[in-house]
ChimeraX commands (.cxc) that place a marker at each C-alpha (Angstrom):
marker #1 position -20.03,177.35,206.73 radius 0.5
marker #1 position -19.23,174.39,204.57 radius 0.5
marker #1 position -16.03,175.31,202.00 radius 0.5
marker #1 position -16.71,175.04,198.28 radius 0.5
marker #1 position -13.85,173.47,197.02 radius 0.5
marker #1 position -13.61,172.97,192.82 radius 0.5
marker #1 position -12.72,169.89,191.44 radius 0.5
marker #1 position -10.66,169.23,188.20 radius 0.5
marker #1 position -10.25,165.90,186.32 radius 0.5
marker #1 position -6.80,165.82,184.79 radius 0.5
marker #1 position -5.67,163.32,182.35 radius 0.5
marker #1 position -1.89,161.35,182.58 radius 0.5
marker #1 position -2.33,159.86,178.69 radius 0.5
marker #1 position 0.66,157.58,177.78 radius 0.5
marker #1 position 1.75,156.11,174.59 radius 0.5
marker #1 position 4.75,154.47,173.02 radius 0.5
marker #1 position 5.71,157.10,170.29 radius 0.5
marker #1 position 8.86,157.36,168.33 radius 0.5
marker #1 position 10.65,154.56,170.41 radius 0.5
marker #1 position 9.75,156.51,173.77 radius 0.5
marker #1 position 7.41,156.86,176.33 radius 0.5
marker #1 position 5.27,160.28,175.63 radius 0.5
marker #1 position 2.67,161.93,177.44 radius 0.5
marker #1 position -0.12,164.30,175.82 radius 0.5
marker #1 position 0.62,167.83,177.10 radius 0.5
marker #1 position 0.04,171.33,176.08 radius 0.5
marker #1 position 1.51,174.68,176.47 radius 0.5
marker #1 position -0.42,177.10,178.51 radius 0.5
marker #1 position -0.93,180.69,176.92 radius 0.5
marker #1 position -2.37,182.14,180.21 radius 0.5
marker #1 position -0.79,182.75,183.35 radius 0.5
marker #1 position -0.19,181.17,185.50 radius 0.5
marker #1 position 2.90,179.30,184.49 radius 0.5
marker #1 position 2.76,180.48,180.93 radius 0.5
marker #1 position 3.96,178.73,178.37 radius 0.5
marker #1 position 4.63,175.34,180.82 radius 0.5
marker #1 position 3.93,172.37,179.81 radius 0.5
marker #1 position 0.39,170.98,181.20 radius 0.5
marker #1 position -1.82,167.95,181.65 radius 0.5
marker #1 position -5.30,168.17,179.79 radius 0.5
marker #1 position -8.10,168.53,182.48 radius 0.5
marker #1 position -11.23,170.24,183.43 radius 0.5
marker #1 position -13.56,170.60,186.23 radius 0.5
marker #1 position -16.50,168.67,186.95 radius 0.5
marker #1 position -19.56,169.47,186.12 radius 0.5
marker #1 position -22.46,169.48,188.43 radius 0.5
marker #1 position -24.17,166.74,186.67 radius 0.5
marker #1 position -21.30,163.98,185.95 radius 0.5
marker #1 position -19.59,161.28,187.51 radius 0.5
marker #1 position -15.53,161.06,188.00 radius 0.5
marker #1 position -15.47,158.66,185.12 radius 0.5
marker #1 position -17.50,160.60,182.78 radius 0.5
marker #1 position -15.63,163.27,183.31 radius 0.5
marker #1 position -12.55,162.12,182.21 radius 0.5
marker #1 position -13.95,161.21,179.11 radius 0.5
marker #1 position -15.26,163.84,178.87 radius 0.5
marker #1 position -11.77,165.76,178.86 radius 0.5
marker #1 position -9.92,163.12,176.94 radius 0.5
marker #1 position -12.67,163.76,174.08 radius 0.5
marker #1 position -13.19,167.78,174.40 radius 0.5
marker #1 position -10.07,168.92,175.70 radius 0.5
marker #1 position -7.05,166.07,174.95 radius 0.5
marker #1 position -8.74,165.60,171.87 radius 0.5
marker #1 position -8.92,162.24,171.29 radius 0.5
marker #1 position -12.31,161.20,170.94 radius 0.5
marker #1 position -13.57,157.66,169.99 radius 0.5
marker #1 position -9.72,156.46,170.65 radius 0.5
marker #1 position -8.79,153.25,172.25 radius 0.5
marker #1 position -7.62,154.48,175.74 radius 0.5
marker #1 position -7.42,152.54,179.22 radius 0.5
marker #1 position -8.48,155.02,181.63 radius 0.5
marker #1 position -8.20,154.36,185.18 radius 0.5
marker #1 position -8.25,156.68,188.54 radius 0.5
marker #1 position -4.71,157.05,189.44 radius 0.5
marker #1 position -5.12,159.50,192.55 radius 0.5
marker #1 position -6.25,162.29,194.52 radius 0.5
marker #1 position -4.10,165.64,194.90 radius 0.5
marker #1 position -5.40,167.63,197.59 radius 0.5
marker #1 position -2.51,170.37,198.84 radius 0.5
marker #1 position -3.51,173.78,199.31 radius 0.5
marker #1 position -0.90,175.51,197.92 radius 0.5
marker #1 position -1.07,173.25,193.91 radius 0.5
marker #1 position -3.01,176.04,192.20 radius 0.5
marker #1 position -1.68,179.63,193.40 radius 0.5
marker #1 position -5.24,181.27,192.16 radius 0.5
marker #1 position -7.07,179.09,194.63 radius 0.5
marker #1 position -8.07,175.87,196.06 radius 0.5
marker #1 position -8.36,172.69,193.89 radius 0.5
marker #1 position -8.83,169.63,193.83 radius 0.5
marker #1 position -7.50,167.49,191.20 radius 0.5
marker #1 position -8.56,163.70,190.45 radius 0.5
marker #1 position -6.08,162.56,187.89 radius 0.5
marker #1 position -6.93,159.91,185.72 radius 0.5
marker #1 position -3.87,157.42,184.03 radius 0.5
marker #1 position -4.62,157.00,180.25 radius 0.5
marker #1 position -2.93,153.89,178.44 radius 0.5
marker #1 position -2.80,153.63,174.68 radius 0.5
marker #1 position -0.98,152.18,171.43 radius 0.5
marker #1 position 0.33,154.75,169.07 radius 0.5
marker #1 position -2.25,157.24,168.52 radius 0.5
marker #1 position -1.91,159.58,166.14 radius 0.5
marker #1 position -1.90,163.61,166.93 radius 0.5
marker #1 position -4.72,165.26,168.84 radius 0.5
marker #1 position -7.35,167.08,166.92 radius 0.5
marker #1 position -6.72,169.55,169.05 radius 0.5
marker #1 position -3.90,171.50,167.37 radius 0.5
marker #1 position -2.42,172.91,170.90 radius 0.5
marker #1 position -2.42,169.31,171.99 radius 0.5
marker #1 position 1.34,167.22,171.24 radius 0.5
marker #1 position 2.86,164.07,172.52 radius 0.5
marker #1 position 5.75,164.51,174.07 radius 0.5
marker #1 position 8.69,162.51,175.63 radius 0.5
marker #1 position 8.40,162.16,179.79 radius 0.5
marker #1 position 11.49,162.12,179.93 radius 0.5
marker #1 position 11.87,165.71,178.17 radius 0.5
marker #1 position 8.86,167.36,180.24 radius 0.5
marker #1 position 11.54,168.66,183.29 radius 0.5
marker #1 position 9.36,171.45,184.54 radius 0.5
marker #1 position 5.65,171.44,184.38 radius 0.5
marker #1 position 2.55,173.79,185.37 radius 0.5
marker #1 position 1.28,173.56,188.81 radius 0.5
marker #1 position 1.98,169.86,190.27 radius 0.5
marker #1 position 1.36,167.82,186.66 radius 0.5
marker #1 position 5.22,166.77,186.49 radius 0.5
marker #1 position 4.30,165.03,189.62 radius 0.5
marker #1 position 1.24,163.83,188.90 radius 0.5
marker #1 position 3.02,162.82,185.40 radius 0.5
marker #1 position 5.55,160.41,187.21 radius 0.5
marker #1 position 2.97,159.07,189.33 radius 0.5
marker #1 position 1.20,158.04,186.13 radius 0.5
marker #1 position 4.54,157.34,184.77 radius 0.5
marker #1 position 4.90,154.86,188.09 radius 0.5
marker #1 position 2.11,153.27,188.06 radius 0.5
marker #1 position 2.08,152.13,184.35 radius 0.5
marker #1 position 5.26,150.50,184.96 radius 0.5
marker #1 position 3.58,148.35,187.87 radius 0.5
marker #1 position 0.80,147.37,185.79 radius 0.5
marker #1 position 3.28,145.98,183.43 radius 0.5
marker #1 position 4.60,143.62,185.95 radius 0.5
marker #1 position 1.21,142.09,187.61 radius 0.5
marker #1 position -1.39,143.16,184.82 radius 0.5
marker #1 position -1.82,142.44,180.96 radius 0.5
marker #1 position -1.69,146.30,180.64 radius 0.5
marker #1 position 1.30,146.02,178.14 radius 0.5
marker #1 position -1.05,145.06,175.25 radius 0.5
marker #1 position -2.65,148.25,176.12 radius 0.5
marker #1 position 0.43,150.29,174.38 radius 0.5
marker #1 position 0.29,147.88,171.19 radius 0.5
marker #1 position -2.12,147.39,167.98 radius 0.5
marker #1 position -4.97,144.67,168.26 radius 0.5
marker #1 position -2.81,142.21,166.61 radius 0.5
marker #1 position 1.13,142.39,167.27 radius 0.5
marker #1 position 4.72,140.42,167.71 radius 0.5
marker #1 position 6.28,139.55,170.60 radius 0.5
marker #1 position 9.05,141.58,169.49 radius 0.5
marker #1 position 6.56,144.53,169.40 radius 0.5
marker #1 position 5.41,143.85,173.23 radius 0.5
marker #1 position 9.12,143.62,174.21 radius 0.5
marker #1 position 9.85,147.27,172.59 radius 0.5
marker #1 position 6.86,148.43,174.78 radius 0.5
marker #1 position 8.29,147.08,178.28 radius 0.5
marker #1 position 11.89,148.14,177.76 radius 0.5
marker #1 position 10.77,151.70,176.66 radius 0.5
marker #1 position 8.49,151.96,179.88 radius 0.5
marker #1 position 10.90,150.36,181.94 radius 0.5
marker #1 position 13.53,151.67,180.65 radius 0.5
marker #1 position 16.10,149.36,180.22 radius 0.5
marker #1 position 16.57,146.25,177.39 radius 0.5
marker #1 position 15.13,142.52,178.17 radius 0.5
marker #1 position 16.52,139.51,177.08 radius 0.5
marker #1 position 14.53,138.59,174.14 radius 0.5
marker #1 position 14.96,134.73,174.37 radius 0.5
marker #1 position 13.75,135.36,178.20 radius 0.5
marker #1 position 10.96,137.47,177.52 radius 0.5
marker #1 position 9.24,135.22,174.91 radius 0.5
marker #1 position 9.02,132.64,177.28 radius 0.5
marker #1 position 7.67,134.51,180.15 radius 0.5
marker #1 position 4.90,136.24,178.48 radius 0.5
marker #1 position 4.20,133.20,176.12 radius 0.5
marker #1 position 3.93,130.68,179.21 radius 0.5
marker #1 position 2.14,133.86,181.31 radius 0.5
marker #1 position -1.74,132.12,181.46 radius 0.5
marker #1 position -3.83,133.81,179.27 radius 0.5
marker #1 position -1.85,136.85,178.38 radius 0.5
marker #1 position -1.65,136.54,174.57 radius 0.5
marker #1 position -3.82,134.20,172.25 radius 0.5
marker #1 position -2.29,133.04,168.61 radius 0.5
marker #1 position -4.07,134.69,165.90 radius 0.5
marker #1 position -2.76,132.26,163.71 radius 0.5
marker #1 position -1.15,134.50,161.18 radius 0.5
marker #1 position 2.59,135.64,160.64 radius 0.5
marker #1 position 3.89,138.82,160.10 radius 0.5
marker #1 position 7.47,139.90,158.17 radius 0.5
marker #1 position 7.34,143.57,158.95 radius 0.5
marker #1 position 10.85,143.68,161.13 radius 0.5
marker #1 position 12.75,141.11,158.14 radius 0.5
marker #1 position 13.96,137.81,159.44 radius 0.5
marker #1 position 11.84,135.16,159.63 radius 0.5
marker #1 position 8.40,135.35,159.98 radius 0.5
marker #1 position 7.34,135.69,163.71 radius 0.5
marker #1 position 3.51,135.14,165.17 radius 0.5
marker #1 position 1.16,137.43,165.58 radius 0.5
marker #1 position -0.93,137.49,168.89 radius 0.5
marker #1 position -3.87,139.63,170.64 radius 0.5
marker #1 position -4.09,140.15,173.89 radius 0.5
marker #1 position -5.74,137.22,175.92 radius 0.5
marker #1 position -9.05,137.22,178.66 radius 0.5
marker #1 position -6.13,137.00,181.49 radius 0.5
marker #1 position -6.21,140.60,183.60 radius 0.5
marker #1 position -3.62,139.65,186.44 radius 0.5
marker #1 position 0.00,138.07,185.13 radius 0.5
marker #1 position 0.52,134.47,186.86 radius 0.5
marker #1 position 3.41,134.46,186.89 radius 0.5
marker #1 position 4.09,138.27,187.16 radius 0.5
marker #1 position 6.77,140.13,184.97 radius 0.5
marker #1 position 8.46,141.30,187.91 radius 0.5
marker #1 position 10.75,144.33,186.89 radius 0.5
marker #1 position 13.67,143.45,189.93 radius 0.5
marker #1 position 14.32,139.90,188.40 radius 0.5
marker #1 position 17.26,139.93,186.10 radius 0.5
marker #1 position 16.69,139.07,182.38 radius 0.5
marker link #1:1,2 radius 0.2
marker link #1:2,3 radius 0.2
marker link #1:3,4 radius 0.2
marker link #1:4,5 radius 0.2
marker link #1:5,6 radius 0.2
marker link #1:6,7 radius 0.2
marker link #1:7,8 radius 0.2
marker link #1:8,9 radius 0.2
marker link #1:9,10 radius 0.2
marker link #1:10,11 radius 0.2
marker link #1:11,12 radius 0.2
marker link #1:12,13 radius 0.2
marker link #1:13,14 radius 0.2
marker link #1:14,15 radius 0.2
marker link #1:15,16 radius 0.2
marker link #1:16,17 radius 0.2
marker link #1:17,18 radius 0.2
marker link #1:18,19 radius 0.2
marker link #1:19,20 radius 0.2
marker link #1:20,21 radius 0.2
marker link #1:21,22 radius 0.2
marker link #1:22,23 radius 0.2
marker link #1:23,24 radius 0.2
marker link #1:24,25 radius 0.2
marker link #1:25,26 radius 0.2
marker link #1:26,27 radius 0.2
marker link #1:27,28 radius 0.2
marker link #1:28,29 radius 0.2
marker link #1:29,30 radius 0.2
marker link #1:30,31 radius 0.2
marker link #1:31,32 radius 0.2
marker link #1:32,33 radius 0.2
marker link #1:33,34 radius 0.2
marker link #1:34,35 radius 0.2
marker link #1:35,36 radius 0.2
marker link #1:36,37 radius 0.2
marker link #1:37,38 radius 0.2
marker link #1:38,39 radius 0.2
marker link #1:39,40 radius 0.2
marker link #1:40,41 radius 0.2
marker link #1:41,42 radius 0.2
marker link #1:42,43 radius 0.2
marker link #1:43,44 radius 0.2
marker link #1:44,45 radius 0.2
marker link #1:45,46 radius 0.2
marker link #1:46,47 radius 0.2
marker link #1:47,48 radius 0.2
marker link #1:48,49 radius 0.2
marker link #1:49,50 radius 0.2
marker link #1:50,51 radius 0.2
marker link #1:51,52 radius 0.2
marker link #1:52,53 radius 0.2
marker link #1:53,54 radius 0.2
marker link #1:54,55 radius 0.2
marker link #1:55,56 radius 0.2
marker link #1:56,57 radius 0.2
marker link #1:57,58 radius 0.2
marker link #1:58,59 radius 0.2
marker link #1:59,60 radius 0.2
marker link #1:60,61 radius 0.2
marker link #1:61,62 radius 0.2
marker link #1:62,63 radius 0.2
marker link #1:63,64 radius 0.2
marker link #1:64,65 radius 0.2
marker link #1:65,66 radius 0.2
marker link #1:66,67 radius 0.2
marker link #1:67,68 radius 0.2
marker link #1:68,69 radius 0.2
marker link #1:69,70 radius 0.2
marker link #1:70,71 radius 0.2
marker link #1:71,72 radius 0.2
marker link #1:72,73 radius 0.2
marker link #1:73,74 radius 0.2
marker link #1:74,75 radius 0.2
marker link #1:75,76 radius 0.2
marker link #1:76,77 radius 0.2
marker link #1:77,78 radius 0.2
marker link #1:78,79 radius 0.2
marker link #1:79,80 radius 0.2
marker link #1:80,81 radius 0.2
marker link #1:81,82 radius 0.2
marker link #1:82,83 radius 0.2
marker link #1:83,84 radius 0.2
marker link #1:84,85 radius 0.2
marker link #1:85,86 radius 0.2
marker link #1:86,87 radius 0.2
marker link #1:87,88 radius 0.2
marker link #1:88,89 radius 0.2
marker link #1:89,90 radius 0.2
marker link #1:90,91 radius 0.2
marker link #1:91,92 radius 0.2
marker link #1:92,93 radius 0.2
marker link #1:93,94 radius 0.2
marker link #1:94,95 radius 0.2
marker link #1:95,96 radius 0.2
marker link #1:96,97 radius 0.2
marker link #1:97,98 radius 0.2
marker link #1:98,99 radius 0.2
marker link #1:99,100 radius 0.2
marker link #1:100,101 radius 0.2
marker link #1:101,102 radius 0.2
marker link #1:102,103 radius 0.2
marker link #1:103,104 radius 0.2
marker link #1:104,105 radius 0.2
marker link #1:105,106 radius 0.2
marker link #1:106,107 radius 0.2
marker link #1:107,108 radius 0.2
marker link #1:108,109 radius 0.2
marker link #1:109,110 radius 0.2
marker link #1:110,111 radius 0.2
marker link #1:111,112 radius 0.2
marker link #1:112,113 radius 0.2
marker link #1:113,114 radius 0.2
marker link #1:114,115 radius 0.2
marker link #1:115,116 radius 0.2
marker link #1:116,117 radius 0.2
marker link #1:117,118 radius 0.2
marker link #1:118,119 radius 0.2
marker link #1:119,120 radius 0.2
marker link #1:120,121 radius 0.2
marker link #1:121,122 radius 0.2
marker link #1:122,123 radius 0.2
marker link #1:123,124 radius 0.2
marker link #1:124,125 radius 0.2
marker link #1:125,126 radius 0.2
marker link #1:126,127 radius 0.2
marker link #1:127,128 radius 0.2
marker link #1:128,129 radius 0.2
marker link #1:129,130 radius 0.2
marker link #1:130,131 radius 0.2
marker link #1:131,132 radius 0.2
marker link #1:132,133 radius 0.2
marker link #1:133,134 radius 0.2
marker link #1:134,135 radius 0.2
marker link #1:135,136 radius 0.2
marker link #1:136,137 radius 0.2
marker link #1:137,138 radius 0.2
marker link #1:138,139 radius 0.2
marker link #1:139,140 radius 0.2
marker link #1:140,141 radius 0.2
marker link #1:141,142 radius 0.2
marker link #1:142,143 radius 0.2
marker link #1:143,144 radius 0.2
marker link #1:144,145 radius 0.2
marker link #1:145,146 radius 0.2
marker link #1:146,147 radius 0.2
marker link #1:147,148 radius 0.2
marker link #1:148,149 radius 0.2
marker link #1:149,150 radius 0.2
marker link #1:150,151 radius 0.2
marker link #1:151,152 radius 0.2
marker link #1:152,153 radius 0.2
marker link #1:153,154 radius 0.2
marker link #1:154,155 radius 0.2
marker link #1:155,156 radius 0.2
marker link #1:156,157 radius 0.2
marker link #1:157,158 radius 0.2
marker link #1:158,159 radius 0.2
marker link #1:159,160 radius 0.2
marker link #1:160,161 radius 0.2
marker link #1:161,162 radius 0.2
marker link #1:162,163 radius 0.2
marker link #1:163,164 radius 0.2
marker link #1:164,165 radius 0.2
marker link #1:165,166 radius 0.2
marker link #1:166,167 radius 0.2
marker link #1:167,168 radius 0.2
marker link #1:168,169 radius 0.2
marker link #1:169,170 radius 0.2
marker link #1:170,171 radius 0.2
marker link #1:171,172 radius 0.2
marker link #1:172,173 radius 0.2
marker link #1:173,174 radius 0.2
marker link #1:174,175 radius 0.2
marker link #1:175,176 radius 0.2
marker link #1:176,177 radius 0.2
marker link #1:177,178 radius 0.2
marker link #1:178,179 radius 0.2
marker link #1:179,180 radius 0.2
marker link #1:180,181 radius 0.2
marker link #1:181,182 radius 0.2
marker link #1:182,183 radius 0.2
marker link #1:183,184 radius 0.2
marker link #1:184,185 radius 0.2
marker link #1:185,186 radius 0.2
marker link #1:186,187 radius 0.2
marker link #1:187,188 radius 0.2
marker link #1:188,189 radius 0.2
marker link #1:189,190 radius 0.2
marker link #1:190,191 radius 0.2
marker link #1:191,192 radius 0.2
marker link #1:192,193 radius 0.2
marker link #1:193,194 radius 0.2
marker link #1:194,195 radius 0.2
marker link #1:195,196 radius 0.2
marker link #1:196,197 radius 0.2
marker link #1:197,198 radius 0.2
marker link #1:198,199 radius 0.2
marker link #1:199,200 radius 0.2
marker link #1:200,201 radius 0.2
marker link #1:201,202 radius 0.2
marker link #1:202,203 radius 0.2
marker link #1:203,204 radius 0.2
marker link #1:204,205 radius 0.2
marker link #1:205,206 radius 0.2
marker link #1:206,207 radius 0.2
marker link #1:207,208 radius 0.2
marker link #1:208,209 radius 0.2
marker link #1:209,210 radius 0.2
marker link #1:210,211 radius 0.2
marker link #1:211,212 radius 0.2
marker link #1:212,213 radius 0.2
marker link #1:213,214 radius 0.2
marker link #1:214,215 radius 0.2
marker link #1:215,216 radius 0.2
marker link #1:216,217 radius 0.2
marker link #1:217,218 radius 0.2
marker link #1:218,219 radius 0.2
marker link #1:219,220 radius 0.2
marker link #1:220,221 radius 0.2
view
């Protein structure tokens, strides 16, 4: 006889909030783990794809329909021992957006990773996967637009990799990297004084999906 395994969709959505990185989490009110901190996720239904089901979730269940979020499939956890009421399988999904504002769903909250020490089932794991893997994409990919507005500063884009990577750049450094990267950022031709100073250009983020040359995390600013 054949096994009939379920399998859930759960949701790693990452933003730059408050100066630090925060995932979308909730607080169970059943057992098990009550009260932890969890992903948002669901099972499949019989008649969707993987992708549709994660939007799916990040609409219904995270709450955030309509919103500007890079979804991608970050991995598959398979172990039999993740869910103590039986065997799941879990496809998690990496979400990647500016600063949203709060769920619609009132038991939904950003929160900072860095605060989220103990988690439901395997999510803290499945957290710092996601958590991982959005600090690669910063290096090889134009992902790091993904955390800011459609028009923003260099200065904002710097803010975004030091809070994911979690340590300060060298400003002078980083404006010429991701200025000469090809196609990373276009000029929209208009200023901005929002931080004082001078006024500093405002850019969007360019047709270019792979960084040449990469913003590679081990080289020192």
């Amino acid at each position: 006889m054949v096994p009939s395994i379920p399998v859930s969709v759960d949701l790693v959505v990452l933003t730059v909030r408050n100066q630090a990185l925060s995932a979308l989490v909730w607080r169970r009110d059943n057992p098990p783990f009550l009260r932890r901190w969890s992903l948002s996720g669901g099972f499949i239904q019989l008649d969707e794809d993987l992708p549709a089901a994660a939007h799916r979730i990040l609409s219904e269940r995270a709450g955030l329909p309509g919103a500007p979020v890079h979804l991608e499939q970050l991995q598959t956890y398979g172990y039999p021992d993740r869910d103590p009421r039986q065997r799941v399988l879990s496809v998690a999904y990496l979400g990647l957006a500016p600063d949203l504002p709060a769920s619609e769903k009132a038991h939904m909250s950003w929160q900072p990773v860095d605060s989220l020490l103990v988690m439901a089932f395997d999510h803290r794991r499945i957290m710092l996967d996601g958590v991982e893997r959005a600090r690669a994409k910063l290096e090889y990919t134009s992902l790091g637009a993904a955390f800011c507005p459609p028009e923003f500063t260099v200065a904002d884009l710097r803010r975004v990799y030091e809070i994911v990577w979690g340590r300060p750049l060298d400003p002078r450094n980083f404006h010429r990297k991701v200025t000469k990267a090809e196609g990373f950022l276009v000029e929209t031709g208009e200023t901005t004084t929002r931080d004082g100073g001078r006024p500093a250009k405002l850019y969007r983020r360019g047709p270019a999906e792979l960084l040449h040359p990469p913003m590679l995390r081990s080289l020192k600013e």
